[in-house]
N, CA, C and O atoms as a CHARMM CRD file, in Angstrom:
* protein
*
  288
    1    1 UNK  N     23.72300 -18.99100-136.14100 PROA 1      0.00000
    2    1 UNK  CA    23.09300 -19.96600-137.00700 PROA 1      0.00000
    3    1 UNK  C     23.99800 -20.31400-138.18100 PROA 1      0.00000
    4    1 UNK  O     23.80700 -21.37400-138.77800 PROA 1      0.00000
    5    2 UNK  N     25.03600 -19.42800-138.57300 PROA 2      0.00000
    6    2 UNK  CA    25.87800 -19.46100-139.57600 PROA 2      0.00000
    7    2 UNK  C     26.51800 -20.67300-138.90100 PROA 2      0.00000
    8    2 UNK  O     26.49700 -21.79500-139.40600 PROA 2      0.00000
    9    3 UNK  N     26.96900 -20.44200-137.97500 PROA 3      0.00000
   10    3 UNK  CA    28.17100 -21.87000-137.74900 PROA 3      0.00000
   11    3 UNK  C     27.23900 -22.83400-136.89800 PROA 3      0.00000
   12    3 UNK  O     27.90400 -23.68800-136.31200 PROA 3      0.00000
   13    4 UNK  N     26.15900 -22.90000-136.72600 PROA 4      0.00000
   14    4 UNK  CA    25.64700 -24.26200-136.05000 PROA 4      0.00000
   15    4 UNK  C     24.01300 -24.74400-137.22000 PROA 4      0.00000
   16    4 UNK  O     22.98800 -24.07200-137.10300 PROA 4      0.00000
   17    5 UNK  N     24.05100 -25.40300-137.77800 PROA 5      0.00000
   18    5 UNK  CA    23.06700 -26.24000-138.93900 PROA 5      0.00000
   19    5 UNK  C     22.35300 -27.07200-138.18100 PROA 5      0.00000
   20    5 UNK  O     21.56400 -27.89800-138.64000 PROA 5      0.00000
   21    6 UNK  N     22.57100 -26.91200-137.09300 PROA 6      0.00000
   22    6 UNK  CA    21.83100 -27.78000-136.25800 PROA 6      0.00000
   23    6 UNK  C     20.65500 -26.73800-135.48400 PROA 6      0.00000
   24    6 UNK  O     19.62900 -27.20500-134.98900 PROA 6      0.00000
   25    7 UNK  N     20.99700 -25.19200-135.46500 PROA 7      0.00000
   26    7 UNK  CA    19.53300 -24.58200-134.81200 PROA 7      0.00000
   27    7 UNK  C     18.78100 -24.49400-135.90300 PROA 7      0.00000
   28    7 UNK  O     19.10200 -24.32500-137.07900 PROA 7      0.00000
   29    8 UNK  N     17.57200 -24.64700-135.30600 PROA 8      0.00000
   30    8 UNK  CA    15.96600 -24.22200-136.10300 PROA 8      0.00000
   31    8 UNK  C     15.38400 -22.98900-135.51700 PROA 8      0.00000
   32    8 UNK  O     15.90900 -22.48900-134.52200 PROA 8      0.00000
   33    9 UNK  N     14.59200 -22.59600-135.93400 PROA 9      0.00000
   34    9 UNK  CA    13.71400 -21.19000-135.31000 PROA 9      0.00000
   35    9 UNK  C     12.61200 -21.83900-135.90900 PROA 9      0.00000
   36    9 UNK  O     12.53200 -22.48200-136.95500 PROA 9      0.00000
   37   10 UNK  N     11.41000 -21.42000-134.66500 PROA 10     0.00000
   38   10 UNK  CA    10.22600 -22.22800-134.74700 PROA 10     0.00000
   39   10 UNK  C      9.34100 -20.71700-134.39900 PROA 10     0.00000
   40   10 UNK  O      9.84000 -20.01000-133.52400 PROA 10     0.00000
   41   11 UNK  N      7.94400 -20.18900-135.12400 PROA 11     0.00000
   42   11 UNK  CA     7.09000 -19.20100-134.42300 PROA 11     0.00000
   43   11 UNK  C      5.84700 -19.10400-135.06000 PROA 11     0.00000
   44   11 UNK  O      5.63700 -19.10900-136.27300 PROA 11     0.00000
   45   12 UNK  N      4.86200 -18.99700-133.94200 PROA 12     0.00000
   46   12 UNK  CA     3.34000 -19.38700-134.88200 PROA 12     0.00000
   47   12 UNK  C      3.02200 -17.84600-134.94400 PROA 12     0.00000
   48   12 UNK  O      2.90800 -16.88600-134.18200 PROA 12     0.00000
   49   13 UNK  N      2.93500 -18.18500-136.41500 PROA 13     0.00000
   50   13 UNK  CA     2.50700 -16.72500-137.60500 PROA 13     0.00000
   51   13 UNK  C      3.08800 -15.62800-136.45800 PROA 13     0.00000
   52   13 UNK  O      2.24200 -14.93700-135.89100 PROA 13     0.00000
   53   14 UNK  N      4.61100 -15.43800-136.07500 PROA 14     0.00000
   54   14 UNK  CA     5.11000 -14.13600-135.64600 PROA 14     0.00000
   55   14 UNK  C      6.24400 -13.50300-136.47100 PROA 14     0.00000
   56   14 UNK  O      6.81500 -12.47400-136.10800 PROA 14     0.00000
   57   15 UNK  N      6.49600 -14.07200-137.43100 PROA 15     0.00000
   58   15 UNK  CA     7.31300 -13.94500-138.14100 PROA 15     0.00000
   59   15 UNK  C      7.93100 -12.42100-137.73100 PROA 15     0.00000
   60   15 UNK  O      8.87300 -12.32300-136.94500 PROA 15     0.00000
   61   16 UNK  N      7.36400 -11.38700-138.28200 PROA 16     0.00000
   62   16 UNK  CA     7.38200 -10.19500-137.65700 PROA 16     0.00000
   63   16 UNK  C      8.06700  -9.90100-136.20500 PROA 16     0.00000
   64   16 UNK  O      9.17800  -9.52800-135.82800 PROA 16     0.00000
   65   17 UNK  N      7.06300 -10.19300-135.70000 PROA 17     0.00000
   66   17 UNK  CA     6.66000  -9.37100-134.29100 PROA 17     0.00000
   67   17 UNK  C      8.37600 -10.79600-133.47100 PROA 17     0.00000
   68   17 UNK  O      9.03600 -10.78400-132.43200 PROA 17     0.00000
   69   18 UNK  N      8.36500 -11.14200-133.93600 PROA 18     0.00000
   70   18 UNK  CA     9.29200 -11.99900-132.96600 PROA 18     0.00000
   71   18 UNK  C     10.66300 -11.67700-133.31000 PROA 18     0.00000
   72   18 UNK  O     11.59000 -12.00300-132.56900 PROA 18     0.00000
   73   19 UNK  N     10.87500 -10.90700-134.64800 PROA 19     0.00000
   74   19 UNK  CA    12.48800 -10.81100-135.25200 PROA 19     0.00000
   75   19 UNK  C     13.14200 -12.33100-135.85400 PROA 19     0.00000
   76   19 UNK  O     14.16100 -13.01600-135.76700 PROA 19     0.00000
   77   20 UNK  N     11.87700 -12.32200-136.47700 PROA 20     0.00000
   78   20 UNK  CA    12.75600 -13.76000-137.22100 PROA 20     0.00000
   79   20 UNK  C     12.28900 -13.53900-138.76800 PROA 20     0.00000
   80   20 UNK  O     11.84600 -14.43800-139.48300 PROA 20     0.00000
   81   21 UNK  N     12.43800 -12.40800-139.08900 PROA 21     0.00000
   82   21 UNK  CA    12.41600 -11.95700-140.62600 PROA 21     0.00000
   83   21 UNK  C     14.14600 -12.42100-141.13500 PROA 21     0.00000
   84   21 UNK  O     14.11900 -13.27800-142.01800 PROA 21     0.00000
   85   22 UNK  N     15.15700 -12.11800-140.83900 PROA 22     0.00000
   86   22 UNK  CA    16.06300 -11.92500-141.29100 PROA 22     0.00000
   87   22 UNK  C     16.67900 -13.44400-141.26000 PROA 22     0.00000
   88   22 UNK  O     17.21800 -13.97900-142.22900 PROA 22     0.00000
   89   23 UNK  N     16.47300 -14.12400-139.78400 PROA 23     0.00000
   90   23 UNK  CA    16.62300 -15.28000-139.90700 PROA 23     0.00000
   91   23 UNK  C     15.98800 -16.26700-140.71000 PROA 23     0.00000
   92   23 UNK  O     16.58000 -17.31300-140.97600 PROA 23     0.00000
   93   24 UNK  N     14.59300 -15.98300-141.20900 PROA 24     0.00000
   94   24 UNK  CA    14.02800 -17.03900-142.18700 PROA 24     0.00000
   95   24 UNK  C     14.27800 -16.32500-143.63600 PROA 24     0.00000
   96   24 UNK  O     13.81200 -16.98400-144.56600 PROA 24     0.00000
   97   25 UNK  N     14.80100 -15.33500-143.93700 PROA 25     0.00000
   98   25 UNK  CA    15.52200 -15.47800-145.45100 PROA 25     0.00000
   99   25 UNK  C     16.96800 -15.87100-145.30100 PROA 25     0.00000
  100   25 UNK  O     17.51600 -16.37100-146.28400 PROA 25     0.00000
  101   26 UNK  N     17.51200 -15.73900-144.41400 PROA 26     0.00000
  102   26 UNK  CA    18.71300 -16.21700-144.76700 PROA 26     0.00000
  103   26 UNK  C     19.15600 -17.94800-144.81800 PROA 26     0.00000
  104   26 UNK  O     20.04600 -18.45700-145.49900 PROA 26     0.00000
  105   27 UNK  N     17.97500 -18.78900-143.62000 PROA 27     0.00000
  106   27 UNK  CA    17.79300 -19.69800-143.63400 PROA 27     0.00000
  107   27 UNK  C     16.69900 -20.56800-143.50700 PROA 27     0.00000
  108   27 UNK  O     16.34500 -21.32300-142.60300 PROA 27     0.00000
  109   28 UNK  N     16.09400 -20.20600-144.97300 PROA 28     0.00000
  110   28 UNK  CA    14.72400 -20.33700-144.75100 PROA 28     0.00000
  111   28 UNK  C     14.68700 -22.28400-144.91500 PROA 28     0.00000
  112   28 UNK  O     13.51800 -22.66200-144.97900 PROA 28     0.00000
  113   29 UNK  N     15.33200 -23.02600-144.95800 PROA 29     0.00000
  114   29 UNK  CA    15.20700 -24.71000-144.85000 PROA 29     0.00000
  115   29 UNK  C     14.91000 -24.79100-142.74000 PROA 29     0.00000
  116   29 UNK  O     14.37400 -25.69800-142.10500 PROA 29     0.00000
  117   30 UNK  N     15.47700 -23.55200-142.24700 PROA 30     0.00000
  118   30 UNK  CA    15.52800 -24.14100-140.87800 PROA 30     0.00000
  119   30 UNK  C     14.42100 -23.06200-140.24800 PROA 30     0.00000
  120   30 UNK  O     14.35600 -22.89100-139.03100 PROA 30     0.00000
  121   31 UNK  N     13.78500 -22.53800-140.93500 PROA 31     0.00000
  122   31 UNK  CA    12.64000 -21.85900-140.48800 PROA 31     0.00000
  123   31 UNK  C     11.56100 -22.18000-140.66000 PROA 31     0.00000
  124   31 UNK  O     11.08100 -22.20600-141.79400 PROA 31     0.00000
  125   32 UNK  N     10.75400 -22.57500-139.37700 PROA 32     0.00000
  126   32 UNK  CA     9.72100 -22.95100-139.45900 PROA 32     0.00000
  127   32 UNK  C      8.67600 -21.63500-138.77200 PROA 32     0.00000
  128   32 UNK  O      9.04400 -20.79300-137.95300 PROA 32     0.00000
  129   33 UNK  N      7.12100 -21.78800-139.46600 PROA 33     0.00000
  130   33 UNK  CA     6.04500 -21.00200-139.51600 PROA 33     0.00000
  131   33 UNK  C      5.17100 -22.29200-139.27800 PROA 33     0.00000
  132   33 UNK  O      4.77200 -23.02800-140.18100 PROA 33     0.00000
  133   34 UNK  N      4.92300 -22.46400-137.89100 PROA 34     0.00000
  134   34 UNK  CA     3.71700 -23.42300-138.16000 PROA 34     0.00000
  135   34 UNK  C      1.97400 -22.86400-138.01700 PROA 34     0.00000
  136   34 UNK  O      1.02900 -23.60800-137.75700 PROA 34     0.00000
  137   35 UNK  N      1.89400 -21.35100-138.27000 PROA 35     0.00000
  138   35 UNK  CA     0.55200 -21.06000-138.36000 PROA 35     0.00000
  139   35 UNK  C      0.08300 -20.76900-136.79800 PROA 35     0.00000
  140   35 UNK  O      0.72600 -21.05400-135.78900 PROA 35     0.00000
  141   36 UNK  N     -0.99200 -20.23400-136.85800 PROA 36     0.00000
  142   36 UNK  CA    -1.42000 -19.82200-135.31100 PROA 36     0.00000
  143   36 UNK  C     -2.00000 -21.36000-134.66600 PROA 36     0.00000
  144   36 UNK  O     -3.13000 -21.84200-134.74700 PROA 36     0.00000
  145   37 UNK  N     -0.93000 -21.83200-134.09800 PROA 37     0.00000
  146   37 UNK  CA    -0.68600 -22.93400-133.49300 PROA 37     0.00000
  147   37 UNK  C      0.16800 -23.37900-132.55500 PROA 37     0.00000
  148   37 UNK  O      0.86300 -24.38700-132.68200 PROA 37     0.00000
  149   38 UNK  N      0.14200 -22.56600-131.47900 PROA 38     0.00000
  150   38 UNK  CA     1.34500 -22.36500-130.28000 PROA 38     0.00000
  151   38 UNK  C      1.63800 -23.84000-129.74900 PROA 38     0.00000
  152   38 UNK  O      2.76400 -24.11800-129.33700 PROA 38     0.00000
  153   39 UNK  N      0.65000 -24.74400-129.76400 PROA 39     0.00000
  154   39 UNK  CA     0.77300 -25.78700-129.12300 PROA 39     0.00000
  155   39 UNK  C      1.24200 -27.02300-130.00800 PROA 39     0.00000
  156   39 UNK  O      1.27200 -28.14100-129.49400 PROA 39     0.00000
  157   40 UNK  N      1.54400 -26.86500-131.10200 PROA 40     0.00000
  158   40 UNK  CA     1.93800 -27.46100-132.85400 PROA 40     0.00000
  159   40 UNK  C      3.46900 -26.92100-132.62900 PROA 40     0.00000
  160   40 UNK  O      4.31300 -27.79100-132.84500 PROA 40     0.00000
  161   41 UNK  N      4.00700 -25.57800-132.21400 PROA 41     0.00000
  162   41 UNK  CA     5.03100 -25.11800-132.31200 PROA 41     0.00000
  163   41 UNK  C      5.88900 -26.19700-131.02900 PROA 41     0.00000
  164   41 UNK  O      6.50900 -27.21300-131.34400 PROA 41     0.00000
  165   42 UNK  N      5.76100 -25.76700-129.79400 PROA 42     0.00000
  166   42 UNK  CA     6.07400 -26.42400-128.82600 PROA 42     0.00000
  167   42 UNK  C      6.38000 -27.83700-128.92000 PROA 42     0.00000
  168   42 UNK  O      7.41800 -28.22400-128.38200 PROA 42     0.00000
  169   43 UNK  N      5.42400 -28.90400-129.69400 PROA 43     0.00000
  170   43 UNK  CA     5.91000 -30.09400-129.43800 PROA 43     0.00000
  171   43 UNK  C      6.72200 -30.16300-130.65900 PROA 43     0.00000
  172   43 UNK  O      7.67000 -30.94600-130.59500 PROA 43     0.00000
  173   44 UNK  N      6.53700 -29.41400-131.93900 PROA 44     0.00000
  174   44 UNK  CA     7.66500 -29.73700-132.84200 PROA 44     0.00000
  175   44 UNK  C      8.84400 -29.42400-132.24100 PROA 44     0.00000
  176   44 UNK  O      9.88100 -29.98100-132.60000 PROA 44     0.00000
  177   45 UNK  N      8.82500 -28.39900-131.15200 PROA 45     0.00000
  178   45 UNK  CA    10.41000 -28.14200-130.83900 PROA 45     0.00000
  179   45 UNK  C     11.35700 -29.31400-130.06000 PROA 45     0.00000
  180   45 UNK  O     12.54100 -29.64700-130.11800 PROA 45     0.00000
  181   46 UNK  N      9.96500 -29.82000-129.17600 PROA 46     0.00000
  182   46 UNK  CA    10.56100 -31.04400-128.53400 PROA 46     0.00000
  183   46 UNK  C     10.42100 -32.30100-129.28200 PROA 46     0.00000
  184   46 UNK  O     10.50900 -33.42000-128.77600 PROA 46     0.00000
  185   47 UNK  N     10.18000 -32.02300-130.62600 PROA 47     0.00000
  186   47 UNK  CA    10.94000 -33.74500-131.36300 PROA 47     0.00000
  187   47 UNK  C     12.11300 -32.94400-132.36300 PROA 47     0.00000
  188   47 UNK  O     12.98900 -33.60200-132.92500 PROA 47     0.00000
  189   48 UNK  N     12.04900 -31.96600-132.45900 PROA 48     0.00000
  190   48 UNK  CA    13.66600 -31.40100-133.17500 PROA 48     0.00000
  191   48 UNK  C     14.47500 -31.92700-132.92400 PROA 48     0.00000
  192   48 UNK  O     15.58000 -31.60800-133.36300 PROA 48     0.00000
  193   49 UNK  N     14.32600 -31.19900-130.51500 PROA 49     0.00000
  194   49 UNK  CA    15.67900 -31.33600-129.95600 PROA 49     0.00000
  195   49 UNK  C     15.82900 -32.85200-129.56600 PROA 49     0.00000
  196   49 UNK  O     16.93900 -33.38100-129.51800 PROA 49     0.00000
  197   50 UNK  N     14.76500 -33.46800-129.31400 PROA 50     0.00000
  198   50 UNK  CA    15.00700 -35.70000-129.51600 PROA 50     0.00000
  199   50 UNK  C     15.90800 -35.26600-130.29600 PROA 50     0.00000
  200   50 UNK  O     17.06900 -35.07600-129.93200 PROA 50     0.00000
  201   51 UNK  N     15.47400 -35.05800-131.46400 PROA 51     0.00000
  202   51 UNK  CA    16.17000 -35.64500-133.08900 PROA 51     0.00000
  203   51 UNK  C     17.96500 -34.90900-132.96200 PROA 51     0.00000
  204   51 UNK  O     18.70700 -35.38800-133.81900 PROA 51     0.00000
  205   52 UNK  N     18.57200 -33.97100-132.12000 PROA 52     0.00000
  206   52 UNK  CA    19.62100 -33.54000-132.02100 PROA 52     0.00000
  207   52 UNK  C     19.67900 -32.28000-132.75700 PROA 52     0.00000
  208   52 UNK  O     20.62500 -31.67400-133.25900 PROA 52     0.00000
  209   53 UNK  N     18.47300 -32.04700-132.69600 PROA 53     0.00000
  210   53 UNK  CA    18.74200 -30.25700-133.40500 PROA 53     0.00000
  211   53 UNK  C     18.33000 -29.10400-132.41800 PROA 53     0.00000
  212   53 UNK  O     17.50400 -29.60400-131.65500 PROA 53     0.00000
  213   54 UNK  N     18.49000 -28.06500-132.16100 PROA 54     0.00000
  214   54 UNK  CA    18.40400 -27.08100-131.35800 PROA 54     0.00000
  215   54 UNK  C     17.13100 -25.87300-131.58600 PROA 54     0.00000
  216   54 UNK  O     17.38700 -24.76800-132.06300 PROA 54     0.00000
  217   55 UNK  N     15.84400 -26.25800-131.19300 PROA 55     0.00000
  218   55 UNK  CA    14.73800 -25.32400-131.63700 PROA 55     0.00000
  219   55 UNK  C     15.23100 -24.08100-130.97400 PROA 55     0.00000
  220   55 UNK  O     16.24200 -24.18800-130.28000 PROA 55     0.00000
  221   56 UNK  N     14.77700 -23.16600-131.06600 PROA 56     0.00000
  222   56 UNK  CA    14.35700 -21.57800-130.97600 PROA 56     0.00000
  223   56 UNK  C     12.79300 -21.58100-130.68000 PROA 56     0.00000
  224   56 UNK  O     12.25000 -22.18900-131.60200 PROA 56     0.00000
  225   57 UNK  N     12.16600 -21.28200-130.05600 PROA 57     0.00000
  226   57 UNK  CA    10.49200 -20.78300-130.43500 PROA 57     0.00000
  227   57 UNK  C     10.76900 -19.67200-129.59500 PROA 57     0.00000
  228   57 UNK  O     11.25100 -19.45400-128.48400 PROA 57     0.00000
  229   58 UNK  N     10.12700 -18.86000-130.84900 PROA 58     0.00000
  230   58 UNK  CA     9.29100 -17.50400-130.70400 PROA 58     0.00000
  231   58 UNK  C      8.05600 -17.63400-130.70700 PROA 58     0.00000
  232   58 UNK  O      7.29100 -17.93300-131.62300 PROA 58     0.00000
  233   59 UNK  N      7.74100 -17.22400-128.86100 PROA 59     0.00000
  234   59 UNK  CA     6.19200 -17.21200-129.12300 PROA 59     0.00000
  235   59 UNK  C      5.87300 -16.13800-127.64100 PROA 59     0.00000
  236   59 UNK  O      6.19900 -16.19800-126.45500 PROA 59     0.00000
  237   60 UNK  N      5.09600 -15.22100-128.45500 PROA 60     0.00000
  238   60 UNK  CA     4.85800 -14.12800-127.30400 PROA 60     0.00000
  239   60 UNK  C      4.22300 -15.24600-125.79500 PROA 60     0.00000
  240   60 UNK  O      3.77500 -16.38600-125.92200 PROA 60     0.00000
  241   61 UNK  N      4.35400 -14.58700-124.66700 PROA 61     0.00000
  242   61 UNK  CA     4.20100 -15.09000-123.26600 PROA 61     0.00000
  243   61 UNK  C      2.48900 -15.14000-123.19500 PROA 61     0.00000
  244   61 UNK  O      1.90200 -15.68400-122.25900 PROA 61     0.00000
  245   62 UNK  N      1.93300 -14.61800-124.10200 PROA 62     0.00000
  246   62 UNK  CA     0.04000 -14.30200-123.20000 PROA 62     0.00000
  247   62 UNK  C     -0.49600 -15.86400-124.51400 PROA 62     0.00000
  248   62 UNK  O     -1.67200 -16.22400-124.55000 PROA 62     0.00000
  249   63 UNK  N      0.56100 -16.52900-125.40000 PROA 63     0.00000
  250   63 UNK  CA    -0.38900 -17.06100-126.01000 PROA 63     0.00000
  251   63 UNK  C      0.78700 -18.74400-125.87700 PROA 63     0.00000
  252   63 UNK  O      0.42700 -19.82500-126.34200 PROA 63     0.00000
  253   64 UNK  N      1.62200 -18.60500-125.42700 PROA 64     0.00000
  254   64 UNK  CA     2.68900 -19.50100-124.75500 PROA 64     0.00000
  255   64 UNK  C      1.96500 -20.24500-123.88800 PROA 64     0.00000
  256   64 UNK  O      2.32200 -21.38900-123.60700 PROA 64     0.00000
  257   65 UNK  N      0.55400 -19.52300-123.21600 PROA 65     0.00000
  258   65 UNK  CA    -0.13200 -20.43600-122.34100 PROA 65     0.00000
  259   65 UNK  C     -1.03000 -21.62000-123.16300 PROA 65     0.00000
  260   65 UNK  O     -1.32400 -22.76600-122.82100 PROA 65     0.00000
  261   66 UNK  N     -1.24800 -21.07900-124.03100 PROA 66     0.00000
  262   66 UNK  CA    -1.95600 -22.13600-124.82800 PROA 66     0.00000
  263   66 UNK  C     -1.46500 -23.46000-125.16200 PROA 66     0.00000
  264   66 UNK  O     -2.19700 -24.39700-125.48000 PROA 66     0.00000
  265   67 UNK  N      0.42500 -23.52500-125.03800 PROA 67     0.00000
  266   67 UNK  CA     0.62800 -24.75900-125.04800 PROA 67     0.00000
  267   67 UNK  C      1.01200 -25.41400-123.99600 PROA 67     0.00000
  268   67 UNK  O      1.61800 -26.44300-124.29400 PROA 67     0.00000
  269   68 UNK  N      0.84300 -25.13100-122.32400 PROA 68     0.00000
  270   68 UNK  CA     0.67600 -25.27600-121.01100 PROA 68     0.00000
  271   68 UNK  C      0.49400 -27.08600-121.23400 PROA 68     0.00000
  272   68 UNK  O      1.29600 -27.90100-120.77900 PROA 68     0.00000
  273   69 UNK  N     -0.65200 -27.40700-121.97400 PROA 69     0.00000
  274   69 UNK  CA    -0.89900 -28.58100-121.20700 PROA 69     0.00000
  275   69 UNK  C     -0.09700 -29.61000-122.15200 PROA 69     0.00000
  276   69 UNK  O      0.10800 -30.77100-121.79700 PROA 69     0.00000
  277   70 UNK  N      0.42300 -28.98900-123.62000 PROA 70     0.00000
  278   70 UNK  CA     1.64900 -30.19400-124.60400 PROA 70     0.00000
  279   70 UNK  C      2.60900 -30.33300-123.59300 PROA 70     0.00000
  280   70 UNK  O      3.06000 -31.46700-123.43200 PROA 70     0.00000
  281   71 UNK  N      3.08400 -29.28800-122.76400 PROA 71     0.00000
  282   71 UNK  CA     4.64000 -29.57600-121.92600 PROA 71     0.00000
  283   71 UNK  C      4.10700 -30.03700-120.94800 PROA 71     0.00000
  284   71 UNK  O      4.76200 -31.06300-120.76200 PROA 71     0.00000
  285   72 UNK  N      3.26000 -29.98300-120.07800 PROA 72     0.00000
  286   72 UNK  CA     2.93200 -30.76600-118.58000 PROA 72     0.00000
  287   72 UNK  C      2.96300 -32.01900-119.12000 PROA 72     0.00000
  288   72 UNK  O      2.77200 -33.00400-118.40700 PROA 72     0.00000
């Protein structure tokens, strides 16, 4: 992340549990927390990467289903 300004890290309220403590103080302009909102996370990632930036989402697999029907 040091040499690319172009990734984001995206994770609903996992801050923790996903290992993106260290990454959102060090770059906290490209860290996003969008709240327990898996399906809010997902499509922000896909207008990031439109926009030419490179999301990250952290989002555990049992609640990843919840945004099933933003990506279909």
């Amino acid at each position: 992340a040091a040499k690319d300004n172009k990734l984001m890290a995206i994770t609903p309220a996992m801050r923790e549990g996903s290992g993106m403590v260290e990454f959102s103080r060090k770059f906290p302009d490209r860290y996003f927390d969008v709240a327990i909102a898996e399906q809010h996370a997902v499509t922000f990632a896909a207008g990031l990467a439109i926009g030419g930036y490179k999301p990250i989402v952290a989002i555990y697999s049992t609640f990843l289903q919840r945004a099933y029907d933003q990506v279909l």
